[in-house]
N, C-alpha and C positions, 0 to 999 in steps of 0.2 A: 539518436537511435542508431544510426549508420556507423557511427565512431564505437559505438558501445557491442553492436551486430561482430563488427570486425576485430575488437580486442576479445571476443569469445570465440571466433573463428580462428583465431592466433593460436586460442588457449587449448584450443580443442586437436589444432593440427600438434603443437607440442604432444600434448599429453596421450595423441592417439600415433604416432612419429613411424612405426612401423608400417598400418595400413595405408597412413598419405604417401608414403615412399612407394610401396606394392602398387600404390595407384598411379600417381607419379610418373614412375619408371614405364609401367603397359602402355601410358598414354605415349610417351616420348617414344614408347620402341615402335607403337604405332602410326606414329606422325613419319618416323623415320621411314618406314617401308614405304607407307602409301607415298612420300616424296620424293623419295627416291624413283618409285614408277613416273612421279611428275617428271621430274628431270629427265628420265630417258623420253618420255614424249615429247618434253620440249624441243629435245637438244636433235630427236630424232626426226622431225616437224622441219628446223634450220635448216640438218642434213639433207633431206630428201627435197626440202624446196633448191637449199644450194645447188645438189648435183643435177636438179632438173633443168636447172637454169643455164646449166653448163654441158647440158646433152647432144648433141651432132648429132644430125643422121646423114650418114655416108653413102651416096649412090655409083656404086663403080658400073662404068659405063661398059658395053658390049666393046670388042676388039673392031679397032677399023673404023671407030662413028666417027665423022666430018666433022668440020667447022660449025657448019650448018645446022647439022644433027642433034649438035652440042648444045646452042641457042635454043634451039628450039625444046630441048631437054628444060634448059632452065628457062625460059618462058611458062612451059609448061607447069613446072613447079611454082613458078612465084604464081601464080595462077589459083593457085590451091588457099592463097590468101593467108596461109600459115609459116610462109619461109619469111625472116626478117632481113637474110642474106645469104645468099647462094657465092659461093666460091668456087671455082673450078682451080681445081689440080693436076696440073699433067703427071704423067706415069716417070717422068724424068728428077720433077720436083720430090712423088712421094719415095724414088728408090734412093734421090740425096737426103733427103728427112730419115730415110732408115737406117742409111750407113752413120747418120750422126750418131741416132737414137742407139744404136748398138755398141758407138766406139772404139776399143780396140778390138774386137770383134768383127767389124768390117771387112778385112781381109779373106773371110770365108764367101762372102759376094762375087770375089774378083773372077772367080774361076766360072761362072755365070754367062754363056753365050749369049743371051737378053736378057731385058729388064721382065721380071713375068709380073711388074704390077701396071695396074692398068689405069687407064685417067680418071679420075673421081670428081663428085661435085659435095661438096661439105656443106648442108642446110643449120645453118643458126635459126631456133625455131622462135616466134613470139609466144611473151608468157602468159597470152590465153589458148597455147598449145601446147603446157607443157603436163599434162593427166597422162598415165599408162594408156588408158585406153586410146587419145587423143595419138599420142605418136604411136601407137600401134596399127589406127587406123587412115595415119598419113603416111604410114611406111607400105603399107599393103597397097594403096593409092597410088604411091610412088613407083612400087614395083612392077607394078602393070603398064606402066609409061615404055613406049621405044626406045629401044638405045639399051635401056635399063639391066645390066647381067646380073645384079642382086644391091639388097639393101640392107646396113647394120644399122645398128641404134642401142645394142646394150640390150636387148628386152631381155633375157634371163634372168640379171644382175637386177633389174630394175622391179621386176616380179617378185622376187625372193627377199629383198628388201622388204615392199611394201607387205608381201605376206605375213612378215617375221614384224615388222610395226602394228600390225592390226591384229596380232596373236595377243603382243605386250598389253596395246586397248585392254581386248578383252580381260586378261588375266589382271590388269591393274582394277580395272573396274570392279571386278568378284572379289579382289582381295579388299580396296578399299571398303565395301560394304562388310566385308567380314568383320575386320577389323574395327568398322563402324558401330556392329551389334555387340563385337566382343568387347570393348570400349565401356560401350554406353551400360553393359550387362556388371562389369568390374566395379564402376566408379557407383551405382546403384546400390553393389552388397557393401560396398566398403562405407558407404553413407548408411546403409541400415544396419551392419554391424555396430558399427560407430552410435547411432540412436538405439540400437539394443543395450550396449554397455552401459549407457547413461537413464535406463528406461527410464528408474528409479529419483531419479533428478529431475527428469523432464514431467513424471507423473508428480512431484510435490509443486513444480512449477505453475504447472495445468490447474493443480489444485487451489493456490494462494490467488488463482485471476488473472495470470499473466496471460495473455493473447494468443494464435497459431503463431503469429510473425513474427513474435519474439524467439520461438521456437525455430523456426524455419531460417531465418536470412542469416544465422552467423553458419548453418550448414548450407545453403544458395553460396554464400562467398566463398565458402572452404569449398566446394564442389568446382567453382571456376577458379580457383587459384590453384586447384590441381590438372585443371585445363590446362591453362597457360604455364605454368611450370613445367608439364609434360609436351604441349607443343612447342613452348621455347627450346628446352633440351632435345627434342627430336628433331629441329630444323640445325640449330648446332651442332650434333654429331653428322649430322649428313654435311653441313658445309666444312667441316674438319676432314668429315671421309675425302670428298669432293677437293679439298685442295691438297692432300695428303697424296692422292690418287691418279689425277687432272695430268701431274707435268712428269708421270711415268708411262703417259700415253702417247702413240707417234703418230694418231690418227692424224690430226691438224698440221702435219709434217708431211703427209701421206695425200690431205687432199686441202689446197691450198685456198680453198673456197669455204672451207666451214671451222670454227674453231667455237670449241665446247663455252658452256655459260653457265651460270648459277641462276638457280629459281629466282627471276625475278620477286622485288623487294613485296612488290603489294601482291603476289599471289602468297608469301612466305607468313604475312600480316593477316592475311582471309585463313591460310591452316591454322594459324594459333588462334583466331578467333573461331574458328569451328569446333577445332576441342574444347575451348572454352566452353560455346553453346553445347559442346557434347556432355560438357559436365553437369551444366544446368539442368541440363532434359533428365540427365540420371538421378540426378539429387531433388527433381519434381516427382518423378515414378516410385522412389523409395519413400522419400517423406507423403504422398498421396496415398499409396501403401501403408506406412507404418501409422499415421496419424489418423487414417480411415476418412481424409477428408469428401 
């Protein structure tokens, strides 16, 4: 019955070649979008834990604090339970770190009566401190400390970032649902077109005694085999796009902690198997419709 469902499933996608394509192609253009928002979460997800995990926060100390002042600056801090390691920087170290950092460039320092940077303490934070909010509110902690003449950490960058990641969320979410109704609405008309061209066949079939499921599984199999054909070609143009794309970017050049990925294998296997299910759900709503079951 399975062998015999599927050589009329074959026969039907032949002989109907236009609509399986129209359906085909929507599902893979769909796969492709909604994947593509996966891959930017993914990869946006690595990014943002990477640079978390590589965040400083910088306490440049008051002009004049002592030896003593100083210790007690970082007592203070390691105190907070959130520093993994405190560094101090004298104002001698960070103006040689700048003239490196500059180059030939340096020589505009020279004319410089003093050093105008000041001693800093550099905080490596543990990474059950590393949320916005968390280092926002160990930098504001920190800044109220003695000694203390202000504190960096990045928050704007790090703001605007997470903003623009949870804009993508939303927007991937609304769109995969779109795409999930428009999907499931396409592969539905193109299954009841398909049983409308054939009424005529199907009502002499109905007549002679044959069964619903005779009826029904070789369009069940032709409905997931334009799943998987349309989620297989939609995860392939995306990993074509993706490596076409990938090594004309300098991001990974630029920050030496993150390098871009492709959708993992078994979340690539769960999209094809959901279009799949998306075709079946369609070709139960139109055959349940058209047969009046």
């Amino acid at each position: 019955m399975s062998m015999l469902a599927a050589k009329r499933a074959l026969r039907d996608i032949r002989s109907n070649i236009f609509l399986n394509m129209v359906s085909v192609l929507t599902i893979a253009l769909s796969v492709f979008i909604v994947s593509a928002f996966m891959l930017f979460f993914i990869n946006a997800t690595d990014f943002l834990d990477g640079w978390r995990k590589g965040v400083r926060i910088i306490v440049y100390m008051t002009d004049g604090a002592s030896e003593a002042e100083r210790l007690s600056l970082t007592e203070a801090i390691q105190k907070t339970g959130a520093a993994q390691e405190v560094v101090f920087i004298s104002r001698d170290e960070a103006f040689k770190d700048l003239k490196k950092k500059i180059g030939d460039q340096s020589s505009l320092l020279d004319g410089l009566d003093k050093n105008p940077l000041p001693d800093s303490l550099e905080i490596t934070l543990k990474d059950v401190y590393r949320g916005p909010e968390d280092i926002e509110a160990l930098a504001a902690r920190i800044a109220g400390l003695p000694q203390v003449d202000d504190v960096e950490y990045a928050q704007k960058w790090l703001q605007r970032f997470a903003g623009v990641y949870n804009l993508f969320k939303i927007t991937g979410l609304v769109l995969a649902s779109i795409f999930f109704i428009a999907t499931l609405l396409i592969i539905a008309n193109t299954i009841r077109i398909i049983m409308f061209s054939r009424r005529e066949e199907i009502e002499i079939i109905r007549i002679v005694g044959a069964d619903e499921n005779f009826i029904r599984y070789p369009l069940f199999i032709e409905a997931i085999l334009q799943g998987f054909l349309g989620g297989f070609l939609g995860i392939v143009a995306l990993f074509l796009a993706f490596v076409l794309t990938v090594p004309n970017l300098s991001i990974e050049g630029a920050f030496s902690f993150f390098e871009m990925r492709f959708i993992p294998v078994k979340f690539s296997l769960a999209i094809v198997l959901c279009s799949m299910t998306i075709g079946w759900i369609g070709c139960y709503f139109s055959i349940r419709k058209f047969l009046k079951l």
